[in-house]
N, C-alpha and C positions, 0 to 999 in steps of 0.2 A: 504494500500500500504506500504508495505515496501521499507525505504527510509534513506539515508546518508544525514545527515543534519548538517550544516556547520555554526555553528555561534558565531564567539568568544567576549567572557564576555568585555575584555579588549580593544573592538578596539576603543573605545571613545578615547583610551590614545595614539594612536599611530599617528603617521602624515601621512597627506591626502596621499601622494607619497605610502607608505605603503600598505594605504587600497586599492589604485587602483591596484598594484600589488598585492593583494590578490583576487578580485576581478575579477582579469585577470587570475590569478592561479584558481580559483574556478572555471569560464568559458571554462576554457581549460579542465579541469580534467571532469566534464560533459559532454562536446563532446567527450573525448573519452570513459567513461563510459558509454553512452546514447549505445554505443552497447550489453549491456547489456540486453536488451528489444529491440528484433529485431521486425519490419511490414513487414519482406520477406515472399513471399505469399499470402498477402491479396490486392489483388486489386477487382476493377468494371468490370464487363463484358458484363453490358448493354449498347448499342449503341442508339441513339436519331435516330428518323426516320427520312429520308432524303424527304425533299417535293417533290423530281424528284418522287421518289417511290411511291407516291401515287395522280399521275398525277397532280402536282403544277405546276408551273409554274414559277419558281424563278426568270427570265428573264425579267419579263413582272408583272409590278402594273396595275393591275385595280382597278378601280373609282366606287367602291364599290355603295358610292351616299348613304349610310344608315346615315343620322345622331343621335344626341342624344336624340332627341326629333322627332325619326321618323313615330311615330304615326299621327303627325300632318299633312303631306302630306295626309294623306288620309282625309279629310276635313270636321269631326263630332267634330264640337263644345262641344258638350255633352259628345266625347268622353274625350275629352281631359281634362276636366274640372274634370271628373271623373276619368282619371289616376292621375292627379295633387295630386287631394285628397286624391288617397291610396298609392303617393308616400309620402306624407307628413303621412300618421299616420298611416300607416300600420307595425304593431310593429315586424314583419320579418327583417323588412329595421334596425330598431331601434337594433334586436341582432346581426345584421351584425357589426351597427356600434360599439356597444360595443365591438366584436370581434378587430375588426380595433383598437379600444384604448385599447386593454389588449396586444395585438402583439405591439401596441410602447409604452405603459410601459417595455415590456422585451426586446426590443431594447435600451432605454434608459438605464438601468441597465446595460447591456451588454456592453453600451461606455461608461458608469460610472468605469466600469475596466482598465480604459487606461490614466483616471485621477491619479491626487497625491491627494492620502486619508489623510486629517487631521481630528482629532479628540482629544477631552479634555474631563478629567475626574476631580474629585476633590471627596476624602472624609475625613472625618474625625469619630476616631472609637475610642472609650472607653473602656479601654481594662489593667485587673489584667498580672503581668508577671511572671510567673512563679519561684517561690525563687528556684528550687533544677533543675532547666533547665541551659541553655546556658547563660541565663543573671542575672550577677553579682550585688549583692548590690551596687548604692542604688534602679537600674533600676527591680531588682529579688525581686517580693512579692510587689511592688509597685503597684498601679491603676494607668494609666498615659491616657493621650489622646493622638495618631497617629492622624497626619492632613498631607494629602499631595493634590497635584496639580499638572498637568502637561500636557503638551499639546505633542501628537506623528502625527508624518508623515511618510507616506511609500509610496511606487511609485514600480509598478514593470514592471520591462523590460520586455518588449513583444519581445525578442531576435528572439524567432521563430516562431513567428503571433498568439499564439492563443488568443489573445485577439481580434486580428483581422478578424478570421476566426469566431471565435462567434459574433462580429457583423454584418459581411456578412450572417450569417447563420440565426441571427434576421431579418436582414433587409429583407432577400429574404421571410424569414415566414410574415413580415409585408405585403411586397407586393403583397403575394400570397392571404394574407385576405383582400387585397383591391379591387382584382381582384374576390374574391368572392361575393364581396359584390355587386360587379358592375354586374355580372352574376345574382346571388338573384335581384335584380333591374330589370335585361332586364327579366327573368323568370317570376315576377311579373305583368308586365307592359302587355307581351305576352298575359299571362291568363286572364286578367282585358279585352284586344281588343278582344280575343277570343270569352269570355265570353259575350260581350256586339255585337259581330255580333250573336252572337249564340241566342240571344235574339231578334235580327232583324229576324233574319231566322223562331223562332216559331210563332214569332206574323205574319209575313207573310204567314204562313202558315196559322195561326189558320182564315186570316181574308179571304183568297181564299175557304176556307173550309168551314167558315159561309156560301161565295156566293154559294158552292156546294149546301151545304144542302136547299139553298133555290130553287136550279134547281130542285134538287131531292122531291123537298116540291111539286113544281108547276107540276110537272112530274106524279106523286101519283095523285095529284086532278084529273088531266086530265084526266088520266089511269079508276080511278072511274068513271067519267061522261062518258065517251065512254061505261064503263062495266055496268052502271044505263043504257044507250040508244043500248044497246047489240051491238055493236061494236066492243068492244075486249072480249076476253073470260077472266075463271077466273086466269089462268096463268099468263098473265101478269101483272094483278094489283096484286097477290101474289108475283110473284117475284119483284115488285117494292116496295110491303109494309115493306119489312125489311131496303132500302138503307137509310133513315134518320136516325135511331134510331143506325146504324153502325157508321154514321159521327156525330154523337152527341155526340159518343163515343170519337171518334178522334178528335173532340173539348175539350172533358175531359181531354183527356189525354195531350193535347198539352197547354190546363190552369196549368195543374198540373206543367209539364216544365217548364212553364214561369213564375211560381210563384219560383219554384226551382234557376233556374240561376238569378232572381230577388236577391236573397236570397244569395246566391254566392257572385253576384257583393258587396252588401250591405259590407259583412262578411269582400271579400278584401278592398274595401275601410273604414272599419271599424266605422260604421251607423248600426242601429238598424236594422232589418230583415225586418222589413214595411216600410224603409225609400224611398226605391226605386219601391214604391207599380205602381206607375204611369207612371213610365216611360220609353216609347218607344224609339224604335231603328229603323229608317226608315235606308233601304240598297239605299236608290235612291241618287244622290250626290254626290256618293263616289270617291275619282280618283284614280286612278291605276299607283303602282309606278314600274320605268324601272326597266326592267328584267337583269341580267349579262350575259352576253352570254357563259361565262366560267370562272374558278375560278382559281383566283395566290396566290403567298405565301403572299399576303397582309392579305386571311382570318385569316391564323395563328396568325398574329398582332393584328386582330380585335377581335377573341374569348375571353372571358372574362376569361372562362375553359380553355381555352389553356394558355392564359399570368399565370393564377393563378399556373398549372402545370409546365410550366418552370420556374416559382419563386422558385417551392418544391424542383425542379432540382436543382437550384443553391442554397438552401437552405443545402439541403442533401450533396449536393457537401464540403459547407464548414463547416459542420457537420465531414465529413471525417478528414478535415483539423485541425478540433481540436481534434480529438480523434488522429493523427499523432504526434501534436504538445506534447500531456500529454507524448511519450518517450524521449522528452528532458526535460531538467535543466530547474528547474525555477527560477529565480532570482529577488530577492528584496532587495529593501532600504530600511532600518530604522530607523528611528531617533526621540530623546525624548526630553525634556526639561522642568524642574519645579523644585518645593517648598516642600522639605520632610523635617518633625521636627518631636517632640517627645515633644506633648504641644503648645500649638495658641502662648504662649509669645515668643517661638522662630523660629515660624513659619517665617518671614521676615528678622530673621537675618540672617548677611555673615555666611556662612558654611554650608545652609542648600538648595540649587538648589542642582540639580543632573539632568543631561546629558548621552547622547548617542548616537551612531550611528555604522550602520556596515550591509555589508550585509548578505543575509540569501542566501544558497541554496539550493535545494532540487530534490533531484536529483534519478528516480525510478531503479533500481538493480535488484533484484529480487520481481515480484510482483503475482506471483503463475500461472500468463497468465489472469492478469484480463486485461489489457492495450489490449493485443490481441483479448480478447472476444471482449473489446468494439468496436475497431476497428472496428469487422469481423461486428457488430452488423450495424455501421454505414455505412457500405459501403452496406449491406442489403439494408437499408433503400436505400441508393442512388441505385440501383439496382433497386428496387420495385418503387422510383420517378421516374426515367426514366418511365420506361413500362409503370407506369402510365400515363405520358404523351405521350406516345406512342399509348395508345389505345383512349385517350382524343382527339390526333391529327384526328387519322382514323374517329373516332365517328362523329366529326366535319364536315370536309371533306367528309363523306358518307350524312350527315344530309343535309349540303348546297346544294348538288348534286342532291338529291332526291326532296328537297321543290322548286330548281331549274325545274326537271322536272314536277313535281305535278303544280304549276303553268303553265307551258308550257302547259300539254294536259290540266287542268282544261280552260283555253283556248280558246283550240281547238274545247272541247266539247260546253263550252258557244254558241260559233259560228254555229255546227250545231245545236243545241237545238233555237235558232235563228231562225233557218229556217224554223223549224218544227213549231216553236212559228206562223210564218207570216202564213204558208198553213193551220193554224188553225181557224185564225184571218178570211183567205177568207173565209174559209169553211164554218165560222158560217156568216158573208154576204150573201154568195150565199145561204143558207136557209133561212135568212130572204127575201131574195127576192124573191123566189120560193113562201114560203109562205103569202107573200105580192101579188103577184102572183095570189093565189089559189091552186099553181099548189103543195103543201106540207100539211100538217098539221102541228100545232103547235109543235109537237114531234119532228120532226125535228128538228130546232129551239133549243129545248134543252135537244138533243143530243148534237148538234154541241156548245151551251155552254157548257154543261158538258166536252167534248173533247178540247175546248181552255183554262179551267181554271186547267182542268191537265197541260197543256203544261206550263201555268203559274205558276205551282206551281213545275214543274222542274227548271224554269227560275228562281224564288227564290231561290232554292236549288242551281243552278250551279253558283249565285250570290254567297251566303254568301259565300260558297265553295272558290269563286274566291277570298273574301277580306281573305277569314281565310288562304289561301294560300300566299297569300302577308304578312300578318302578321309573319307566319311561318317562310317565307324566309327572312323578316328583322331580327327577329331573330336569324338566322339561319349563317346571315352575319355580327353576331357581337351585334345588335343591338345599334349601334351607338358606343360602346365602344371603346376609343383609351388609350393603355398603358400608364400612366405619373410619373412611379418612382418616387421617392422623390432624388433630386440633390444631395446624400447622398456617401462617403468613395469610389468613384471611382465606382459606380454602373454602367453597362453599363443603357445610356441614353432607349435603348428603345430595347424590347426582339426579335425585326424583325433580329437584327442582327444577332443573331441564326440561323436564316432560308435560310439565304442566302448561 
């Protein structure tokens, strides 16, 4: 950058009155210079989506009812014992939080700039002088020793915020990584309930599918004995001879599963791959949490992705604001204070401190249009954070809506699969008693068990379906997440007010 720089040798010597009128002359002569480096032109042209426009509901909170720990309404002991553990050593969480402490190392830094910098030096140097230079026998062609000591202070006026725009700009980056983290957390937690219904779901499946195979076992003998007493022909014990060796299959393949998402769970809770060789997941128990009947600008508050995207926003925003601030004057104090001699034995005596003070400014003129690139570059960026949360909001908003309704008909269907579950349940009664009776054969009988352990193993299915759909939708509503800034440089307290 090319730059006019103002800082005279002599002001130690002048009275305070002086230097403030210089001071004041240097502050003036900058603002009017700072038009030298115009920003006409560069503004933002992305606008934040309004909640009315994507059927919010600004008017009206609703009671969401998701808390932080909302896994635990659904009432598996086992489950929860096993999120516990992979929120504790699941080393995802652990680069979140180092995330979290490098964003407020550069926050700290950032309000380190708005402190008065002191600092103290001291050396001493061994040192031939030159006889045919600038110093005179006896000091010219001598060895002497230089010892000096001094201690400087400097402070610089944040006259036109950017000290303070880059802590805004930290802070919103800080909160934007805390709101990630909180997201990674609820992401975590999702896959862990997912994963451990999804493990109730095989083993239910695989144990309805043992009782098949053993219908289809006793179904086979029968079929023979009848085909040994010429009763049936050979068609039907052939088309009954392949049904076990099909479902033995489907036994195989549904062990292979359950050893897989075994494996899974292990991985996220971070346990050896056999540690969770044993352990089941019964679906029965489970309770079922209320549904929302429609959604308000509360969800925006409670997305984890969304708080984290309006932090970018106001991050990007005061990104702007320091790349505005670099066309004005910078101004600093400085001031010095110490012990310079020529030799440690006169190092302490009178005549050898030496003082300072005065300020500096620096002020950009012509800078070939780097200030402007930066500018243009920043206001990109805030451009691109909008949209970004722009499409974060929609994605949200469409996500809640859907796991909304996917609950609602998963449901529905539960209920008629219900009913078909009951006329299965009769069905197979009324052949045992037919066949109690006389008035059937044992085929009957299991027919109609083969036909209610189908019906049972959709009832499994539109189970697990039901809790993975709950889970989804706590997810979906935030998963307990509430925004809580740090009470830090006038932050707004919480990013709902955006939304409003």
């Amino acid at each position: 950058m090319n730059a006019a720089s103002v800082k005279p040798d002599s002001l130690a010597s002048l009275r305070w009155g002086q230097r403030l009128r210089m001071a004041g002359v240097c502050l003036a002569l900058g603002g009017v210079l700072a038009g030298c480096a115009s920003t006409g032109g560069i503004a933002s042209h992305a606008q934040r989506i309004r909640p009315a426009d994507i059927g919010l509901n600004a008017s009206e909170r609703a009671a969401l009812g998701i808390g932080a720990d909302w896994w635990r309404a659904l009432g598996d002991d086992q489950l929860d014992a096993l999120i516990e553990r992979t929120l504790a050593a699941n080393p995802s969480l652990r680069i979140a939080q180092a995330r979290i402490e490098h964003a407020a190392g550069l926050l700290a830094g950032n309000r380190a700039a708005e402190e008065v910098q002191v600092n103290a030096n001291a050396d001493a140097t061994r040192q031939r002088f030159s006889a045919t230079s600038i110093y005179p026998p006896p000091l010219g062609g001598s060895i002497r020793t230089l010892v000096s000591a001094q201690v400087g202070i400097g402070y610089e006026f944040d006259f036109f915020g950017r000290n303070r725009a880059a802590i805004a700009a930290a802070l919103g980056e800080e909160q934007a990584t805390i709101a990630d983290a909180a997201a990674a957390r609820s992401a975590l937690v999702t896959q862990v309930a997912r994963s451990y219904v999804q493990l109730g779901r095989l083993q239910a499946q695989r144990q309805l599918v043992s009782q098949e195979l053993a219908v289809r076992e006793r179904t086979l003998a029968l079929l023979a004995e009848r085909f040994r007493h010429g009763i049936d022909g050979t068609l039907e014990l052939r088309q009954s001879e392949g049904a076990p060796a099909g479902i033995r299959q489907q036994i195989a393949a549904l062990d292979e599963q359950i050893a897989l998402v075994r494996h899974t769970l292990a991985a996220l809770s971070a346990q050896p791959p056999s540690a969770l060789d044993g352990v089941t997941a019964p679906l029965t128990g489970w309770r079922d949490m209320p549904l929302p009947t429609a959604l308000s600008v509360d969800l925006l508050a409670r997305r984890a992705d969304v708080a984290a995207a309006l932090w970018r926003v106001r991050a990007a925003t005061s990104n702007v604001d320091v790349a505005q601030s670099q066309f004005y004057p910078n101004i600093n104090l400085t001031a010095f204070a110490g012990l310079a001699s020529i030799g440690f034995n006169r190092f302490i005596q009178a005549g050898s401190e030496q003082f300072g003070v005065g300020p500096a400014l620096r002020l950009p003129l012509f800078d070939g249009g780097r200030l402007r690139a930066n500018l243009k570059v920043r206001v990109a960026d805030l451009d691109s954070a909008i949209e970004t949360y722009n499409r974060t909001v929609l994605d949200a908003v469409h996500d809640a809506a859907d796991q909304i309704a996917a609950a609602g008909a998963i449901e529905q269907q539960a209920r008629q699969q219900q009913a078909s579950l009951r006329a299965a349940s009769a069905a197979l009664g009324v052949a045992r008693d037919r066949h109690d009776a006389g008035l059937s054969n044992a085929l009957g009988v299991l027919a109609a068990q083969s036909n209610l352990l189908t019906q049972e193993r959709q009832a499994a299915d539109l189970r697990a379906r039901a809790i993975d759909a709950q889970i989804l939708l706590a997810h979906a509503l935030g998963g307990g997440y509430i925004d809580e800034p740090l009470a830090t440089g006038g932050a707004p307290s919480h990013p709902r007010a955006d939304y409003d």
